[in-house]
N, C-alpha and C positions, 0 to 999 in steps of 0.2 A: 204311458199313463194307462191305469184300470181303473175297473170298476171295483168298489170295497162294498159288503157290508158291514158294518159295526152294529155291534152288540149290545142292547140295551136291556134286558132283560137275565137275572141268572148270575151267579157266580162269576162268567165272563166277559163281565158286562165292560164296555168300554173298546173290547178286541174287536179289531178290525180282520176279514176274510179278502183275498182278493179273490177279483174274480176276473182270471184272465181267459178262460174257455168255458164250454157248456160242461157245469156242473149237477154231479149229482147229490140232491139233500135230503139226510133219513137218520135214522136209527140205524142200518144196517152197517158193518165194518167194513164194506167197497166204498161207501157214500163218499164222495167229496168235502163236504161238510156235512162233519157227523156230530151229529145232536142223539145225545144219549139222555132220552125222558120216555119214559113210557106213553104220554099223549102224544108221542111223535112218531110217524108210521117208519116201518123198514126202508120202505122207498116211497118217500114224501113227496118231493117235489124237484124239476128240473128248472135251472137258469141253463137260458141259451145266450152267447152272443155272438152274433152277426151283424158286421160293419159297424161295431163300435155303438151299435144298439143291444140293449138287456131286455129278455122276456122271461119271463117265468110262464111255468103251466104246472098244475097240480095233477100228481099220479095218482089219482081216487082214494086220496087220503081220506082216516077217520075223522079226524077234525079240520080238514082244510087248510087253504092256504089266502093270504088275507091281503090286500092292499087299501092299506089307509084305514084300517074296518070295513074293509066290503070285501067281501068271498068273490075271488076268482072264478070264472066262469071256464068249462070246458075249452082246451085249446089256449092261445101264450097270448098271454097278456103283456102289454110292454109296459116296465118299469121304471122311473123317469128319479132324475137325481131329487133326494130328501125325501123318498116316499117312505112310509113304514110299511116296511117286509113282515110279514108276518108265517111262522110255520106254526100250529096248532098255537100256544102260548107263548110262544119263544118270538121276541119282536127283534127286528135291525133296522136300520136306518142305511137308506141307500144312498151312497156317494159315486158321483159321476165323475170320470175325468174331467180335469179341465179343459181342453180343449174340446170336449163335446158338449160343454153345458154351455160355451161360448156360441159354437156351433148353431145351439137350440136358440139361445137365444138372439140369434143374428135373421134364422129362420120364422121365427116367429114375431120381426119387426114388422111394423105395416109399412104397407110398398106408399102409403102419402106421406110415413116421416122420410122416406129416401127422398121421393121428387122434392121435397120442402128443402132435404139439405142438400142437394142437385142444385136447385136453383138458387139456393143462400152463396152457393159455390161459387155462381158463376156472374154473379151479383159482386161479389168483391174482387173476382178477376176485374173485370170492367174500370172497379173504382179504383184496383194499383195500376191500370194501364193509364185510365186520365189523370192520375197523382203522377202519374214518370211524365207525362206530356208536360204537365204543370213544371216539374223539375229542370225540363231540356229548354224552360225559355218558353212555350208554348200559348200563348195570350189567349184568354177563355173568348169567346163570341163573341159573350157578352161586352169586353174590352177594348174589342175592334174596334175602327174608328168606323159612324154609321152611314157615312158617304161614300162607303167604299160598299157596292154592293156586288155578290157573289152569284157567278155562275151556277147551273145545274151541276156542275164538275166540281163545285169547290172552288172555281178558279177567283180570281180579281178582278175585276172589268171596269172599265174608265180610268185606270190605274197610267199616269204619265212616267214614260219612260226617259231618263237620263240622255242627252245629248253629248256627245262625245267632244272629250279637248281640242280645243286648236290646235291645227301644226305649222309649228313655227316658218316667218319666213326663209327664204333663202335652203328651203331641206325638199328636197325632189323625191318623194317619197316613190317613185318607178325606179329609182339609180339602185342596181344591186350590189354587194359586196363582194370580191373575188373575193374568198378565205385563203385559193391558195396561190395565190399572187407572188412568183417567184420574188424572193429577196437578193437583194446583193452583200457578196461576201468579202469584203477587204483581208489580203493576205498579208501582215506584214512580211516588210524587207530581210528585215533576218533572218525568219522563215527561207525566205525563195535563195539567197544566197547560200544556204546550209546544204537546201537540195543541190545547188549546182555543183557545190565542192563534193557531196556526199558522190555524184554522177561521175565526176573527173576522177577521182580517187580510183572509182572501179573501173574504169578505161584505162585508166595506167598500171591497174596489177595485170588486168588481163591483155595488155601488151608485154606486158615484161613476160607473163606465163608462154607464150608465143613465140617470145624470144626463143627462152631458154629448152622449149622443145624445138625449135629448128637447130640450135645449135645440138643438143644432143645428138640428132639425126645425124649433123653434119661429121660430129666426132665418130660416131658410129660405120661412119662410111669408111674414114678414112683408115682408121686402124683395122678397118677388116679388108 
């Protein structure tokens, strides 16, 4: 965003100039904005800008340089957004970026409208905090029952506390529970008869395996 001026005077009326550096304005054909009238000096007048602030100052022109109708004084004047620019006859209108005439105007709020909305602020924090208390179940003071009066803490006092259930006859509440209380395991019969034959079976291959390498041995002897 720049700074413009527009043209209200003359043939060009309505054209918009930006002004994105410090410009030079005149008659002459270096000028930045060149204004060709003979009431207009070769080198008229300078715009500076620096940090997005506008100043003008007049080069000792013959007919001056004007803001609003008042001749600029020696040295820059600062130009402020909708002023009328003026170079000898030739008038513009000065347009400020947006975000700097927001700026001005943020700068030039008074510091009691801030505390006022500071404290408007924090005035309805308050009132959505006791509205959500109200929400959670929250019973206003006022609602409390008034025999019940409250400590410096907030707390309850003379408030009766619940007595605990009976325990039943015949339950020895000292008796603890093993959890791991070995259990007994019944093996069926058919089960343990399976193992015994599965056991015999393997005693009788590996007699027979015993066997038949003694006899080997034996055959082994004699034919050699």
């Amino acid at each position: 965003m720049t700074w413009k001026l527009q043209t209200i005077t003359g043939e060009f009326a309505g054209k918009e100039v930006d002004i994105d550096r410090d410009m030079l304005v005149g008659r002459h054909q270096d000028a930045d904005i060149l204004i060709q009238s003979a009431d207009v000096s070769r080198r008229h007048a300078a715009l500076f800008l620096k940090e997005q602030v506008l100043t003008v100052q007049d080069l000792g022109s013959s007919n001056g340089t004007f803001i609003n109708d008042t001749k600029v004084a020696e040295g820059e004047t600062i130009v402020k957004d909708s002023d009328i620019l003026q170079f000898a006859s030739h008038k513009f209108s000065v347009l400020a970026p947006a975000q700097s005439a927001q700026t001005l105007q943020d700068v030039q709020q008074p510091s009691e409208a801030i505390a006022t909305a500071e404290i408007s602020s924090k005035v309805a924090v308050e009132k959505t905090a006791a509205a959500e208390m109200l929400e959670q179940g929250m019973p206003d003071l006022k609602e409390r029952d008034s025999s019940v009066q409250l400590s410096r803490d907030g707390m309850p006092q003379n408030v009766g506390i619940p007595k605990p259930a009976p325990i039943p006859e015949g339950v020895d509440v000292n008796t603890t529970v093993n959890k791991h209380e070995a259990c007994e395991v019944n093996i069926p019969a058919t089960c343990t008869e399976k193992e015994l034959e599965t056991q015999k079976n393997a005693n009788i291959g590996l007699m027979a395996l015993l066997v038949l390498v003694i006899v080997a041995l034996v055959a082994w002897f004699i034919f050699n």
